[in-house]
N, C-alpha and C positions, 0 to 999 in steps of 0.2 A: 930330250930324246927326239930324235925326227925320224921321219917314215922311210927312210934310206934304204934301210935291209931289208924293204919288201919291196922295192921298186921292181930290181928284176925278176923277182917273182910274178908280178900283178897280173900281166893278163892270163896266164894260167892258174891264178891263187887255191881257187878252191878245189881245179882238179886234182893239184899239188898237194895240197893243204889235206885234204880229206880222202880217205878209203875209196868210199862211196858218196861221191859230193850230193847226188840228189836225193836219197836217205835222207843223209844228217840233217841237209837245209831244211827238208822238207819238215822234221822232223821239230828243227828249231824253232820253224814257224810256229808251227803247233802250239811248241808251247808258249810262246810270246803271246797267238794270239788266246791260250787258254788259262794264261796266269798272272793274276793282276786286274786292274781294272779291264772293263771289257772296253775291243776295241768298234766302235759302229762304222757302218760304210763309210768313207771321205775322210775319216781322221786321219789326221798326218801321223805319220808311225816314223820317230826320229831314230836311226840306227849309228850308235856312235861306234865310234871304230870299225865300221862295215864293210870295209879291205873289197872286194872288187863288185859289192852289192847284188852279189849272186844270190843272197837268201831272198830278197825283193819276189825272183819269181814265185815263189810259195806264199806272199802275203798277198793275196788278191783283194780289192777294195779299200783297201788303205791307199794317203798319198803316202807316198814314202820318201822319205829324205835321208841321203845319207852322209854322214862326216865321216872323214878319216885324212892322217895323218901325213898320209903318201900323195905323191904330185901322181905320180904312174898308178896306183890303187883307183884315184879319183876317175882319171884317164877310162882305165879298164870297166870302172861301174858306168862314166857315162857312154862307153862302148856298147854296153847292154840297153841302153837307150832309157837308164836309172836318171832321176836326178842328186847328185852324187855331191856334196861342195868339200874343199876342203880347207882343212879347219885343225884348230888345237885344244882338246878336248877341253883344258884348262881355261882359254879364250875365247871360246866359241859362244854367240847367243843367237839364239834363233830367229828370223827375220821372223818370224810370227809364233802365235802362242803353240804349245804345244800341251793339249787339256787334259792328256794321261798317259806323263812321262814314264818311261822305262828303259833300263839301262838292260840288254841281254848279253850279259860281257864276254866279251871274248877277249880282250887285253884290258877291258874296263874294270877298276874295279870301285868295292864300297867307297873309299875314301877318296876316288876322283869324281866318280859320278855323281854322288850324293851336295856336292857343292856346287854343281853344275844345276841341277836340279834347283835348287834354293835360288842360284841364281838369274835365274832365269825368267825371261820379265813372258808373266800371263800363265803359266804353268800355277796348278793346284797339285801344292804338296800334299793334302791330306789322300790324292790318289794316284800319288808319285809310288814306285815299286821296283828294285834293283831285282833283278831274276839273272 
């Protein structure tokens, strides 16, 4: 599968995408950062499938890094002035460790994330968590 069918979407994705975009992100943040292991200032907060990194503005204090699928998705996150790469969730490793991975899925799911997870060099699975 490739990121094709959201190209023309991207840099509008989440006004598109969502009712009320600032709501919901804000919302999502929330709970990412209240479910799971906790996140502390500076940790990198990996967002897979993060389509135009519009949730980024509600995590404040985390790096954030975001994967996704789409050349134009990645385009439109690093529009926002995100660090945005892109990547194929299946192929993807993280240039550095990431120490409480979580997948908050929006096309992700258990059985893509969860082997990303494992594979993933410096990540601690025992505080790995799909939400």
């Amino acid at each position: 599968m490739t990121g094709e069918k959201y190209d023309t979407s991207a840099e509008r994705w989440s006004e598109i995408a969502y009712a009320d975009p600032a709501t919901y992100l804000a919302h999502r943040a929330e709970l990412v950062l209240s479910l799971g292991p906790s996140l502390e200032q500076g940790d990198t907060l990996l967002d897979l499938a993060c389509g135009d990194a519009a949730a980024a503005e509600h995590l404040p204090g985390v790096r954030y890094v975001g994967l996704d699928l789409s050349p134009e998705m990645v385009k439109a996150g690093q529009r926002r002035g995100r660090n945005v790469v892109l990547g194929d969730l299946d192929a993807y490793e993280p240039l550095e460790p990431v120490g409480r991975p979580r997948a908050f899925a929006r096309s992700t799911t258990r059985r893509t994330a969860l082997p990303f997870f494992a594979a993933s060099p410096g990540t601690r699975n025992e505080s790995s968590s799909l939400i």
